[in-house]
C-alpha positions in Angstrom: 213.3 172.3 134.5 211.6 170.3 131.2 212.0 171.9 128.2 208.3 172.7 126.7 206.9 171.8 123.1 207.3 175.7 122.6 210.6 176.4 123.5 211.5 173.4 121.5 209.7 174.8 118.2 211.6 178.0 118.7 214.8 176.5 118.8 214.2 174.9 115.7 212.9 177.4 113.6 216.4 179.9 115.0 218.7 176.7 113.7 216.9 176.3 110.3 216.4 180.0 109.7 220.0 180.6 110.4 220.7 178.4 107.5 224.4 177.2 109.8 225.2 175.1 111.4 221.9 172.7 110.6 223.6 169.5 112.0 222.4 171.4 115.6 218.9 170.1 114.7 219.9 166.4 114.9 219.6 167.1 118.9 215.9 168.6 118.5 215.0 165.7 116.6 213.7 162.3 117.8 215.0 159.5 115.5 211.6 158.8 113.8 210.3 162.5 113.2 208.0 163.0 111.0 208.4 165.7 108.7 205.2 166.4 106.4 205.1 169.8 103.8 204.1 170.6 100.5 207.1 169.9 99.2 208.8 167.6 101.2 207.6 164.3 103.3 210.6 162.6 105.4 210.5 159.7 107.5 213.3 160.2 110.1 215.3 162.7 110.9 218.4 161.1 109.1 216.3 161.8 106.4 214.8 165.3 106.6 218.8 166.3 107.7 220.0 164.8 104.2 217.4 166.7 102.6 218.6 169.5 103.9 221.8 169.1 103.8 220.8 168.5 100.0 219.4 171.8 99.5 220.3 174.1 102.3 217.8 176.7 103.4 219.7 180.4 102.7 219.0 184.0 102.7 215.7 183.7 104.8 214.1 185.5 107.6 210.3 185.0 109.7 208.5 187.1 111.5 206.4 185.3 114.4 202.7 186.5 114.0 201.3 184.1 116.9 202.3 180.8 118.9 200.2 178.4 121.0 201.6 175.6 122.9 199.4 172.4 124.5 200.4 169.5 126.4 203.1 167.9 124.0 202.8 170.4 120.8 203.2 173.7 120.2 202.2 175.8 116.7 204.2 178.9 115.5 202.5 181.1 112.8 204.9 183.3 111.0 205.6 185.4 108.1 208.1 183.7 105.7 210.6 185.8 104.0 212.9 185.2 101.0 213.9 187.6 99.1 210.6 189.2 97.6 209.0 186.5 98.4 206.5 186.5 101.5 203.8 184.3 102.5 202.2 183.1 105.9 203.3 180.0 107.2 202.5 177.4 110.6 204.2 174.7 112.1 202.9 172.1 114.0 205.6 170.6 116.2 204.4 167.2 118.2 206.9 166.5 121.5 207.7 163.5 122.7 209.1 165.8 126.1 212.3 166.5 124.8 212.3 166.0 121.0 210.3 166.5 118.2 208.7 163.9 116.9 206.7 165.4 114.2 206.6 168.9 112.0 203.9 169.4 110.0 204.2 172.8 107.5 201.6 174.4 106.0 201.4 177.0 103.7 199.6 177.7 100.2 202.6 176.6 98.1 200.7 177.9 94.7 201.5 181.3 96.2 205.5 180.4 96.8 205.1 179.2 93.5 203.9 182.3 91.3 205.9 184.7 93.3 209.3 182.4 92.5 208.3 182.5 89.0 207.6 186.8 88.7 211.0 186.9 90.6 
């Protein structure tokens, strides 16, 4: 049975949310993904592992709000949690069939910022 956009997503967002075992995402990941956010823009997944490898992602939590899923992509839109920090976020993950070759994050990053700095 092929593994769908969607299913893919999810299992990426449980590996990075989990904050362990990251080196799990290196088989989600096609060898050129794209990763593109407001704070981050990584060429290959080499890359967008060191950075996280660089500066871990701990202590956080989502909440799914909504998914949709189309022929080779899938979006999740969730409720980022850190702490007292919490702001709406979406994916965009583009499939190749079975890896992703693309994330796209958006959120409104001036908002992360002021609640990081009343914290």
């Amino acid at each position: 049975m092929p593994i769908t956009p969607l299913t893919l997503a999810m299992q990426y967002l449980d590996i990075f949310y989990s904050g362990e075992n990251l080196h799990r995402l290196k088989n989600l990941l096609d060898d050129h993904c794209r990763f593109t956010g407001p704070f981050m823009d990584c060429r290959s997944a080499d890359e967008y592992l060191q950075a996280l490898t660089t500066d871990p992602p701990a202590s956080l939590s989502y909440t799914v709000l909504q998914t949709y899923e189309h022929v080779d992509s899938a979006c999740v839109i969730y409720q980022f949690e850190k702490g007292s920090i919490s702001t709406p976020m979406a994916q965009l993950f583009e499939t190749n069939g079975s890896s992703i070759k693309r994330i796209l994050l958006i959120f409104d990053s001036a908002a992360l910022v002021r609640q990081t700095a009343i914290t």
